[in-house]
N, CA, C and O of each residue as an XYZ file, in Angstrom:
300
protein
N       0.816     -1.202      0.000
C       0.000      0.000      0.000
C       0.858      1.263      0.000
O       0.887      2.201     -0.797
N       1.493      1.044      1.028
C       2.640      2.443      0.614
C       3.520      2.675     -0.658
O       3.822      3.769     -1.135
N       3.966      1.106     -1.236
C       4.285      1.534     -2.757
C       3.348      2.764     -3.571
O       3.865      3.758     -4.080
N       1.770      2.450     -3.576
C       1.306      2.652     -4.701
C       1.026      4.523     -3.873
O       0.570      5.378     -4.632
N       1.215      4.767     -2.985
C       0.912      6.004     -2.510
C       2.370      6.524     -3.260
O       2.048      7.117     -4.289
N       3.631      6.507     -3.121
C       4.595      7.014     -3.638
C       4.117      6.840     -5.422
O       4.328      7.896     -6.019
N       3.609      5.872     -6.205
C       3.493      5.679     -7.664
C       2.083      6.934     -7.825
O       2.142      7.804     -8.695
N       1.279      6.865     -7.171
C       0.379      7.736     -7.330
C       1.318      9.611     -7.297
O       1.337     10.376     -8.262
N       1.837      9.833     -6.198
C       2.644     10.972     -6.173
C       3.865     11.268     -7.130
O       4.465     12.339     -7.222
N       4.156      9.887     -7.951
C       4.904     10.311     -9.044
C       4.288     10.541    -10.408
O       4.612     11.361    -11.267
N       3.334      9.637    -10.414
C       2.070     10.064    -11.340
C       1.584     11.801    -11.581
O       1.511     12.668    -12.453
N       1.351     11.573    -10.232
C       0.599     13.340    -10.323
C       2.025     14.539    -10.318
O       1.844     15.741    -10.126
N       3.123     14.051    -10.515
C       4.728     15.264    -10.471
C       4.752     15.278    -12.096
O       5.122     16.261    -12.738
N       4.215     13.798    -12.800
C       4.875     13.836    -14.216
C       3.490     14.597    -15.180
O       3.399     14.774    -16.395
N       2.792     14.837    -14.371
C       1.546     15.545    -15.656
C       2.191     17.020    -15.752
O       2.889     17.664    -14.969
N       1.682     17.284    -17.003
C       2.288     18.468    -18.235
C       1.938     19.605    -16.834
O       2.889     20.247    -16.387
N       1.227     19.697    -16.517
C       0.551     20.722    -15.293
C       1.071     21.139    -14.613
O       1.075     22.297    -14.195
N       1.998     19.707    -14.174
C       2.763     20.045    -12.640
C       4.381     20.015    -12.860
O       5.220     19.489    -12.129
N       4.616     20.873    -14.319
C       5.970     20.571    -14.685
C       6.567     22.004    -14.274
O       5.611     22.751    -14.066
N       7.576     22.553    -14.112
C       8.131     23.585    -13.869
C       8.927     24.041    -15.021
O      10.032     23.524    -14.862
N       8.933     24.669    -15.985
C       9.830     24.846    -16.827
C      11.038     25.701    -16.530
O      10.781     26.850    -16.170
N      12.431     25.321    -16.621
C      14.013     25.975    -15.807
C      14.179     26.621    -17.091
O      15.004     27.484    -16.792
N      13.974     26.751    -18.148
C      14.539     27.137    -19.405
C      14.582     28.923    -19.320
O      13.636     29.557    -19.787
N      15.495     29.471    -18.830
C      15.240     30.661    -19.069
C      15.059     31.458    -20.508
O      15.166     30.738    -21.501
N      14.842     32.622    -20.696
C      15.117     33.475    -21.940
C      16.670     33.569    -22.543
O      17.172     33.554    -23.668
N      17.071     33.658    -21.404
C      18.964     33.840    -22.257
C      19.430     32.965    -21.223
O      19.076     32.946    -20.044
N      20.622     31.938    -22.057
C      21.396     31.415    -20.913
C      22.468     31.889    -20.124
O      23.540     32.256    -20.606
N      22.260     31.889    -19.197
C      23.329     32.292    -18.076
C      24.880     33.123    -17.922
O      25.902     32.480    -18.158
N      24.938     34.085    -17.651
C      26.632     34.588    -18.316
C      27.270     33.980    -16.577
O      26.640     34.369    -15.594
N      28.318     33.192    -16.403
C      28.713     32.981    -15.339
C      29.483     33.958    -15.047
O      29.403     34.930    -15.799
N      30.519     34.035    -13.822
C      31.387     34.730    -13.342
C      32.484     33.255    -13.492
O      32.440     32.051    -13.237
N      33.573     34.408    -14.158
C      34.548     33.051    -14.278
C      35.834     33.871    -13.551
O      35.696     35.006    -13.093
N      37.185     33.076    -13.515
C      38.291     33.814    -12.886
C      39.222     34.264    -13.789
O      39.833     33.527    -14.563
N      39.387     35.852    -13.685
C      40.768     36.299    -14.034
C      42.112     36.140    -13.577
O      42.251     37.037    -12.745
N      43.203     35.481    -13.662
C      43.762     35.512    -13.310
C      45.288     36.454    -14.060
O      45.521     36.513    -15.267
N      46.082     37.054    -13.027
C      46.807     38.408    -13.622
C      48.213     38.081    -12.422
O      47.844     37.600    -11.350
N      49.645     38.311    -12.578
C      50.608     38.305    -11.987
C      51.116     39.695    -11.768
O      51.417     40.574    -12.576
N      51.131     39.659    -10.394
C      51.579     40.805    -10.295
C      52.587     41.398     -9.355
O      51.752     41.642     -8.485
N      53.268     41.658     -9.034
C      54.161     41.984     -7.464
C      53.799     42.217     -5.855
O      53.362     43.197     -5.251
N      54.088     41.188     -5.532
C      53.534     41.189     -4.044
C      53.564     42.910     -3.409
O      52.733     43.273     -2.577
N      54.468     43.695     -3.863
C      54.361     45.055     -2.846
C      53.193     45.715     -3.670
O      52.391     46.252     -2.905
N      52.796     45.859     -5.222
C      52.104     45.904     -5.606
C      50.754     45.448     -5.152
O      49.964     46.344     -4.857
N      50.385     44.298     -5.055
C      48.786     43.480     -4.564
C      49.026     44.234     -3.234
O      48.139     45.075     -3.087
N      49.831     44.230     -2.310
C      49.801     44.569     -0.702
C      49.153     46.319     -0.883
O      48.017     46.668     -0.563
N      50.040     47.058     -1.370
C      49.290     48.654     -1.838
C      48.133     48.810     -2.204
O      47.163     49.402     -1.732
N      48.418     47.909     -3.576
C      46.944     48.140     -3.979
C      45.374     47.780     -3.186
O      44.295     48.366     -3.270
N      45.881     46.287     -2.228
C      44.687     46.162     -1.231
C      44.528     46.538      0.301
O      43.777     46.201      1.217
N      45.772     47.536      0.107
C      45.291     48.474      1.388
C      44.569     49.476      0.920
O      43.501     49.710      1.486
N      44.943     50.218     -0.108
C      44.439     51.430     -0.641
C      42.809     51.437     -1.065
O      41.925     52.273     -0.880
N      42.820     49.949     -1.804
C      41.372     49.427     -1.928
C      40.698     49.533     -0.586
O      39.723     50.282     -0.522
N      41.200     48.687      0.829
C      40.628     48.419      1.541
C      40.231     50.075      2.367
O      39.457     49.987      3.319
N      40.647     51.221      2.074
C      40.958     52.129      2.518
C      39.444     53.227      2.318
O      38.784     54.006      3.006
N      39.457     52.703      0.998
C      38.525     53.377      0.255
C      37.073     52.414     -0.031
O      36.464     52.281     -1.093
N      36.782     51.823      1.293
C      35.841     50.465      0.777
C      35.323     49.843     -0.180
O      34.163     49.841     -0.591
N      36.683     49.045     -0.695
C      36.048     48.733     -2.165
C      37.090     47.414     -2.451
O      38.133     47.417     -1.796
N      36.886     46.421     -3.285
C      37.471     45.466     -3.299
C      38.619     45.296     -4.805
O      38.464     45.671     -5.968
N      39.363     44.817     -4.358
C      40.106     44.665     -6.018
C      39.704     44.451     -7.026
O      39.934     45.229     -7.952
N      38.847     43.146     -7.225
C      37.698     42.873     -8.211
C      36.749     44.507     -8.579
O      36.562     44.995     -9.693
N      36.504     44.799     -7.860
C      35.496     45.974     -8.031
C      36.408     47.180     -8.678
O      35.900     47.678     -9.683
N      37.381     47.604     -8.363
C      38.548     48.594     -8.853
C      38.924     47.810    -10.085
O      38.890     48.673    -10.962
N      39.301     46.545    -10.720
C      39.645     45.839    -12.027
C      38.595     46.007    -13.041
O      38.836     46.383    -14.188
N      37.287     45.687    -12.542
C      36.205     45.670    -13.679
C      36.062     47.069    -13.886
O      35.867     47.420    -15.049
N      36.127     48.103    -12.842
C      35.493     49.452    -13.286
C      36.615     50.126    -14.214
O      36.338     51.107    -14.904
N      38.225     49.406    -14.192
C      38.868     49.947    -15.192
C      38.961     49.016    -16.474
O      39.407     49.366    -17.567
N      38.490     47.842    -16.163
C      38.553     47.418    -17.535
C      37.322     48.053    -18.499
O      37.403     48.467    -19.656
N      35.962     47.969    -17.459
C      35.132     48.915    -18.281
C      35.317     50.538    -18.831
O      34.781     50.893    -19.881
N      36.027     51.346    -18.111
C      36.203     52.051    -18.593
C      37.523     52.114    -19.755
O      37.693     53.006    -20.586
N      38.232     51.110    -19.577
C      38.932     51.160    -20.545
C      38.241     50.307    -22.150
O      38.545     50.624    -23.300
N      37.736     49.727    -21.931
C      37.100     48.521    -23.223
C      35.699     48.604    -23.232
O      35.095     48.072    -24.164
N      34.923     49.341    -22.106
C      33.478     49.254    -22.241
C      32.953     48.009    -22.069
O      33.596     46.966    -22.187
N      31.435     48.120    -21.706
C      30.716     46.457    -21.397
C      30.274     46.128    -22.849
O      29.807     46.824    -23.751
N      30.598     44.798    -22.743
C      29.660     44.012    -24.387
C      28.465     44.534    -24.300
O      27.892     44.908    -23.277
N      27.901     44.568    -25.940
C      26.407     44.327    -25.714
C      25.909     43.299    -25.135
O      26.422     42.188    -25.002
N      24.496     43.822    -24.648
C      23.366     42.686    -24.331
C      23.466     42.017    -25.287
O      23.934     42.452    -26.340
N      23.062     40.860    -25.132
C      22.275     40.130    -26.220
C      20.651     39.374    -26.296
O      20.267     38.842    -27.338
């Protein structure tokens, strides 16, 4: 009896009704890693000065790469 209570509840997950569709409009842009070499007295300055001015390295890199190259279009 308890089988057919779980077959009944998989029954009623697989109708068209009770489907959830994940498919968004555009797929996903991830966040991936830059990676860049640079001089330890360098990274140490630069993330005090960051930390100084509340703001993170990541956040100071993108706002000059954007201002240097601009954001892609949407698509």
């Amino acid at each position: 009896m308890t089988n057919s209570k779980f077959g009944d509840l998989i029954k009623q997950a697989r109708k068209p009704e009770n489907q959830i569709s994940a498919q968004p409009d555009a797929p996903p842009d991830p966040d991936v890693n830059l990676s860049i070499k640079v001089k330890l007295s360098q990274r140490a300055h630069w993330a005090s000065q960051a930390k100084l001015h509340n703001l993170t390295i990541t956040q100071v890199i993108i706002d000059a790469l954007n201002q240097r190259f601009g954001t892609p279009p949407s698509s």
